[in-house]
TIVO-883151 format. One record per residue: residue number from 1; x, y, z of N, C-alpha, C in turn. Coordinates in steps of 0.1 Angstrom, whole numbers. Example, Ala and Ser with C-alpha at 12.3 -4.5 7.8 and 13.67 -1.06 7.14 Angstrom:
# TIVO-883151
<papa nr="1" n_X="132" n_Y="-57" n_Z="78" ca_X="123" ca_Y="-45" ca_Z="78" c_X="132" c_Y="-33" c_Z="78"/>
<papa nr="2" n_X="128" n_Y="-22" n_Z="71" ca_X="137" ca_Y="-11" ca_Z="71" c_X="129" c_Y="0" c_Z="79"/>
This chain:
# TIVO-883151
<papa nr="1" n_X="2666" n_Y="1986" n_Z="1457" ca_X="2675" ca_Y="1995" ca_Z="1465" c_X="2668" c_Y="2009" c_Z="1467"/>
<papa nr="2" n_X="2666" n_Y="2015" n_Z="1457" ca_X="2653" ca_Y="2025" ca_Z="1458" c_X="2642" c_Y="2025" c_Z="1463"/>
<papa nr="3" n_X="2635" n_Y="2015" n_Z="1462" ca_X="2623" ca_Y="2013" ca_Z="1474" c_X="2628" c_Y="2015" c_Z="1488"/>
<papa nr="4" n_X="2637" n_Y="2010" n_Z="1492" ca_X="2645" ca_Y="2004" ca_Z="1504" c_X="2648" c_Y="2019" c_Z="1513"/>
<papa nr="5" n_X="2656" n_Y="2031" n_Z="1502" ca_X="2662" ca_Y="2041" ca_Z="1508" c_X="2650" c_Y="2055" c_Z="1511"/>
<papa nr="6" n_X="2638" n_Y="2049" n_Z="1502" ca_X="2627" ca_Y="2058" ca_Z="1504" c_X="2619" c_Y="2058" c_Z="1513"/>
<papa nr="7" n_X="2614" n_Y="2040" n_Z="1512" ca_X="2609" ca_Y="2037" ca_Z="1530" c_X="2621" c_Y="2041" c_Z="1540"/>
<papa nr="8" n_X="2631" n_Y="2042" n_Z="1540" ca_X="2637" ca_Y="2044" ca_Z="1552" c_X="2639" c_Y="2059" c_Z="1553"/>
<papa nr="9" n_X="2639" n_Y="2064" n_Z="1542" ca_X="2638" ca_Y="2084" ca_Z="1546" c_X="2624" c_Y="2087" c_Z="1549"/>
<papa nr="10" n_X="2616" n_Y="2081" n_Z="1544" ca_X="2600" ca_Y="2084" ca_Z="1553" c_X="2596" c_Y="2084" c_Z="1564"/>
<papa nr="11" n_X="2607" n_Y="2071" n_Z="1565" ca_X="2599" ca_Y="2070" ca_Z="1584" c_X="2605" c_Y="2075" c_Z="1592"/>
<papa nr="12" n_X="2624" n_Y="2079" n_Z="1588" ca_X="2631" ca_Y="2089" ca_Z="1592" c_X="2623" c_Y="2099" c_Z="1600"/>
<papa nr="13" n_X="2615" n_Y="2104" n_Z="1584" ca_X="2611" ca_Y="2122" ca_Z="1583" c_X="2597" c_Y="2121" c_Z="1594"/>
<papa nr="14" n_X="2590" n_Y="2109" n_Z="1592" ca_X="2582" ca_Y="2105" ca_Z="1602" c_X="2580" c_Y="2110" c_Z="1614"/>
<papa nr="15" n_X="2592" n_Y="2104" n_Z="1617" ca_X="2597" ca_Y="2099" ca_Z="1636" c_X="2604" c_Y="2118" c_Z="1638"/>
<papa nr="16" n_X="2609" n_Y="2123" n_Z="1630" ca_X="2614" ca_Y="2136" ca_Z="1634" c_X="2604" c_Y="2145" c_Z="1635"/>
<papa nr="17" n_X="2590" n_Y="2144" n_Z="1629" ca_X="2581" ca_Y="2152" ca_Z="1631" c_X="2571" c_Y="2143" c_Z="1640"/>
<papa nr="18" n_X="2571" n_Y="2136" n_Z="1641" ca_X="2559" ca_Y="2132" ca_Z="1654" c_X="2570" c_Y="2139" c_Z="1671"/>
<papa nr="19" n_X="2588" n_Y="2135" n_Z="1670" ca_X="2595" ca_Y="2141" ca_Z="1680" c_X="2590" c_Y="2155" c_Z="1677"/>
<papa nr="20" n_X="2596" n_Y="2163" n_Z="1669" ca_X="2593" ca_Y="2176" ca_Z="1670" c_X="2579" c_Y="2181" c_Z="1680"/>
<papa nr="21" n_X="2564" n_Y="2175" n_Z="1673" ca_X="2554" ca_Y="2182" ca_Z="1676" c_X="2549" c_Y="2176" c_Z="1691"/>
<papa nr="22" n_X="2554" n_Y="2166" n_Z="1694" ca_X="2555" ca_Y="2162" ca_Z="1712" c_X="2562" c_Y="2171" c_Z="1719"/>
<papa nr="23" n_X="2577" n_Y="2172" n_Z="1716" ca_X="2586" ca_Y="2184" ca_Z="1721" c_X="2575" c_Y="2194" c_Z="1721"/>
<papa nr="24" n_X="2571" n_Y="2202" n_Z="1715" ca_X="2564" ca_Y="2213" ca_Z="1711" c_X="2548" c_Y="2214" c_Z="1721"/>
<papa nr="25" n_X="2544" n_Y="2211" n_Z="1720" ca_X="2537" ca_Y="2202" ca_Z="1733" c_X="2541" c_Y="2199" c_Z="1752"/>
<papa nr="26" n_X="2551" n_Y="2193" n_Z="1750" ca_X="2556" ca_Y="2195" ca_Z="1765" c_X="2562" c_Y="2206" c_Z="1769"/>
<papa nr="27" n_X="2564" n_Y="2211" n_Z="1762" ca_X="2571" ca_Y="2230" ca_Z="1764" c_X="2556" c_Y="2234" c_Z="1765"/>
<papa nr="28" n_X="2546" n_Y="2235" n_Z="1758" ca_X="2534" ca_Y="2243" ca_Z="1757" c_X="2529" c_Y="2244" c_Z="1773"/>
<papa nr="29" n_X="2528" n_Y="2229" n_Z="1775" ca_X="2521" ca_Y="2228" ca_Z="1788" c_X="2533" c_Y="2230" c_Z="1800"/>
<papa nr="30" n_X="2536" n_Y="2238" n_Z="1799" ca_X="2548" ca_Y="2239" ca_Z="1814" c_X="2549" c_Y="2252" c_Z="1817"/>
<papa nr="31" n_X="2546" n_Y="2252" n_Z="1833" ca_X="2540" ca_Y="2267" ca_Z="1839" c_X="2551" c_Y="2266" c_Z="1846"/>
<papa nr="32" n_X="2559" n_Y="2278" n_Z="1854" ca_X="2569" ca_Y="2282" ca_Z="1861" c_X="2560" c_Y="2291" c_Z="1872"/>
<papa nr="33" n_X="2567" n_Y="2292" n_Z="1881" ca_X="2562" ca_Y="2304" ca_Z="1896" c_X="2573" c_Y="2303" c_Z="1904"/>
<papa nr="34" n_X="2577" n_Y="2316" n_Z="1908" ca_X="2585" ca_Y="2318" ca_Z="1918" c_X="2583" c_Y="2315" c_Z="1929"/>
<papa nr="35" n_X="2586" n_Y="2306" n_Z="1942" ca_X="2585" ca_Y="2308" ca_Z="1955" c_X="2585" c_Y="2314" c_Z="1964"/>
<papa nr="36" n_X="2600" n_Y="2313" n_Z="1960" ca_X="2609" ca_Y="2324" ca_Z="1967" c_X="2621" c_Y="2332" c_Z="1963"/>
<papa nr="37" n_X="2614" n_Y="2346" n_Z="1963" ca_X="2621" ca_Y="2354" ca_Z="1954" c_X="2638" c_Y="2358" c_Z="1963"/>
<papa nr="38" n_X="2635" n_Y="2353" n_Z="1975" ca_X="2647" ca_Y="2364" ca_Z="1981" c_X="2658" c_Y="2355" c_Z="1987"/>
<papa nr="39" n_X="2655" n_Y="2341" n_Z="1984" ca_X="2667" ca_Y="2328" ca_Z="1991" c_X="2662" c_Y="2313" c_Z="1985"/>
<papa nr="40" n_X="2669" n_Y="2303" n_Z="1989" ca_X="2666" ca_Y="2292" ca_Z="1984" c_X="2671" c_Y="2281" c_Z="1988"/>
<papa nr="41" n_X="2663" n_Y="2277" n_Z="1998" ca_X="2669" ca_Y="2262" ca_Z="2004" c_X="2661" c_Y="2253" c_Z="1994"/>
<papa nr="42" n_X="2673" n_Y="2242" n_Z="1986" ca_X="2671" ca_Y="2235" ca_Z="1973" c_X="2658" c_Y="2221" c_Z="1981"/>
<papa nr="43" n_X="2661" n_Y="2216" n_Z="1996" ca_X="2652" ca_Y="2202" ca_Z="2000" c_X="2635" c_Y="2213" c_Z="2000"/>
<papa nr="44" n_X="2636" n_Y="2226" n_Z="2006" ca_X="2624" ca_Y="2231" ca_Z="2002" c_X="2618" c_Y="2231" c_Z="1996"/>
<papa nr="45" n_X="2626" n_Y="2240" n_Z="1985" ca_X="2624" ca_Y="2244" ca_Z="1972" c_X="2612" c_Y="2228" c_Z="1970"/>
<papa nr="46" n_X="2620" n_Y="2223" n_Z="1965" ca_X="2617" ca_Y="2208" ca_Z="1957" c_X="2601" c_Y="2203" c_Z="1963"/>
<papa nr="47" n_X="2605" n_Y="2202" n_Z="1981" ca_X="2592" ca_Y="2200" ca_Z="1986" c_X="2581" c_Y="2210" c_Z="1982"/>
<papa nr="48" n_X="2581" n_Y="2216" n_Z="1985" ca_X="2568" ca_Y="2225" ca_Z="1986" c_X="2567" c_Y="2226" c_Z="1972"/>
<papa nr="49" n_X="2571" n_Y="2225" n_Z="1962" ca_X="2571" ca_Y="2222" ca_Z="1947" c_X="2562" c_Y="2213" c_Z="1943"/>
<papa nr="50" n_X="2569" n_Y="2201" n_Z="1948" ca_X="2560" ca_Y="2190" ca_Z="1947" c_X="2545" c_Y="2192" c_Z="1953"/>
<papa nr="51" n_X="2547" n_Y="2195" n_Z="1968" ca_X="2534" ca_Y="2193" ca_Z="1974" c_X="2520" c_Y="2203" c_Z="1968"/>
<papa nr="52" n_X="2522" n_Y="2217" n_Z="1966" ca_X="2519" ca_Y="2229" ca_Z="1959" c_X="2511" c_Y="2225" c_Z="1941"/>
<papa nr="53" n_X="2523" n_Y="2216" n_Z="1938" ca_X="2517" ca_Y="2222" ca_Z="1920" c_X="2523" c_Y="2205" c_Z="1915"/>
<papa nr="54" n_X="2525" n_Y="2197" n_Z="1924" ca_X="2532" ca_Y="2179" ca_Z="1918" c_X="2541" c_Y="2192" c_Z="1908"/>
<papa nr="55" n_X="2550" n_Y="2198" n_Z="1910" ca_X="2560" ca_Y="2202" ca_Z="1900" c_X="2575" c_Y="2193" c_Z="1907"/>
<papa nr="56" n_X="2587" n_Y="2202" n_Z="1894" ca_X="2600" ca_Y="2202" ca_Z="1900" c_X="2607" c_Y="2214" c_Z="1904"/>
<papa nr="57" n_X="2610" n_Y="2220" n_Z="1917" ca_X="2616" ca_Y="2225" ca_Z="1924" c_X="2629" c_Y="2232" c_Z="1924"/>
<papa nr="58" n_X="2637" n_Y="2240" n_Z="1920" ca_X="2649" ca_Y="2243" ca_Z="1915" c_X="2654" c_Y="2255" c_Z="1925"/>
<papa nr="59" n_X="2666" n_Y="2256" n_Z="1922" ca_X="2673" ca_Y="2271" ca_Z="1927" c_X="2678" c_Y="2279" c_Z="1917"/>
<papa nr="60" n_X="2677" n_Y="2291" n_Z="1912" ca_X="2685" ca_Y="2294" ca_Z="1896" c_X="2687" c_Y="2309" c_Z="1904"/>
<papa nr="61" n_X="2696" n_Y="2313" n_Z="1896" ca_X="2699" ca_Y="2326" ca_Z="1892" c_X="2712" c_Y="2330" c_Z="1905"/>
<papa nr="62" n_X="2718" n_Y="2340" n_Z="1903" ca_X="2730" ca_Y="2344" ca_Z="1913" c_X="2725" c_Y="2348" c_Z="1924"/>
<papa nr="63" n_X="2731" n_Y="2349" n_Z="1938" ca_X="2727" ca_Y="2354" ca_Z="1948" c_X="2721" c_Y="2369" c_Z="1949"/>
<papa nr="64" n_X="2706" n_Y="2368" n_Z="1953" ca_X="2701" ca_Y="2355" ca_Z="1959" c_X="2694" c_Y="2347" c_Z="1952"/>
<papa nr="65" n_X="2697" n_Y="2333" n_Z="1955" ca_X="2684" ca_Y="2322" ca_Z="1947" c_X="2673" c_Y="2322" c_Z="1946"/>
<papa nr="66" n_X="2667" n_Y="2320" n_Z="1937" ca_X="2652" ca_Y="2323" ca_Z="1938" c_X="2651" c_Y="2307" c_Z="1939"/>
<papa nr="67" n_X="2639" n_Y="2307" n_Z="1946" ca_X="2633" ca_Y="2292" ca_Z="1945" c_X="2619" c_Y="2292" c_Z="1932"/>
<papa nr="68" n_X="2621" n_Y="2280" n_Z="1919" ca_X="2614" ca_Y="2286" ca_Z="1910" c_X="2606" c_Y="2271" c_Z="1909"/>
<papa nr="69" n_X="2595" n_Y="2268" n_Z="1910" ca_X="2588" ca_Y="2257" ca_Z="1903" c_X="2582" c_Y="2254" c_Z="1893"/>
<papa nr="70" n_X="2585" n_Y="2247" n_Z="1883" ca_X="2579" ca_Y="2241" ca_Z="1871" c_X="2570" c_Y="2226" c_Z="1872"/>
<papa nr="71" n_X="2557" n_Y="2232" n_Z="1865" ca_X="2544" ca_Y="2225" ca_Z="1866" c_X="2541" c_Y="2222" c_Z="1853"/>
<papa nr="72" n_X="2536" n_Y="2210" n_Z="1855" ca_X="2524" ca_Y="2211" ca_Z="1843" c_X="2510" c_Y="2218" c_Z="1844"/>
<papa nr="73" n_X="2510" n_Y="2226" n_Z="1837" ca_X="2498" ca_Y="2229" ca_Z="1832" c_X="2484" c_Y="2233" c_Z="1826"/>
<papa nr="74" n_X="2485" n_Y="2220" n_Z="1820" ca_X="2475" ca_Y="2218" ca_Z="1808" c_X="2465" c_Y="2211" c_Z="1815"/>
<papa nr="75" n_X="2453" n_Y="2220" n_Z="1807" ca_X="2440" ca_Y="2216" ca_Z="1811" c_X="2436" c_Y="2201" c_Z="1817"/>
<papa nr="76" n_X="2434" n_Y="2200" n_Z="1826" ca_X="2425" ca_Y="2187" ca_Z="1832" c_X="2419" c_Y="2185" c_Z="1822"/>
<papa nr="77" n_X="2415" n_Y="2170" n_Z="1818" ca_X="2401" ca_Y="2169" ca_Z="1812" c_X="2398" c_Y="2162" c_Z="1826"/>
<papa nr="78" n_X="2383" n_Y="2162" n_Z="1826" ca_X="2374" ca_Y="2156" ca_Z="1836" c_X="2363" c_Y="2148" c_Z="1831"/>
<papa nr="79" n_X="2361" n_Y="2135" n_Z="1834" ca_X="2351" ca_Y="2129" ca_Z="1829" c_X="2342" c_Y="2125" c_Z="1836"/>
């Protein structure tokens, strides 16, 4: 029974730190840039998001909306 509850709190503690340092990681590489600081049509937004930086496209903040895009940004490797 003791073997049993030790392997299973290991791989627990495992799986919570391999999550953690991934999470930690996808945050690292993620760039933001404003569009558009003074309005925000959201089919724009999105488009030229995409097209611009392959990001996702949003509308945030009170009027006016800023149009804001989130990218990845971590280094290319190139081979």
């Amino acid at each position: 029974m003791t073997k049993i509850s030790f392997t299973i709190i290991f791989a627990l503690a495992l799986f919570f730190t391999v999550i953690s340092k991934t999470s930690e990681t996808m945050i690292e590489n993620q760039c933001s840039t404003v569009l558009d600081p003074n309005d925000c049509n959201l089919s724009w937004c999105q488009s030229n998001c995409r097209q611009q930086y392959q990001g996702f496209g949003s509308c945030v903040d009170v009027n006016p909306h800023k149009c804001v895009c989130i990218y990845d940004c971590s280094p290319k490797m190139i081979y």
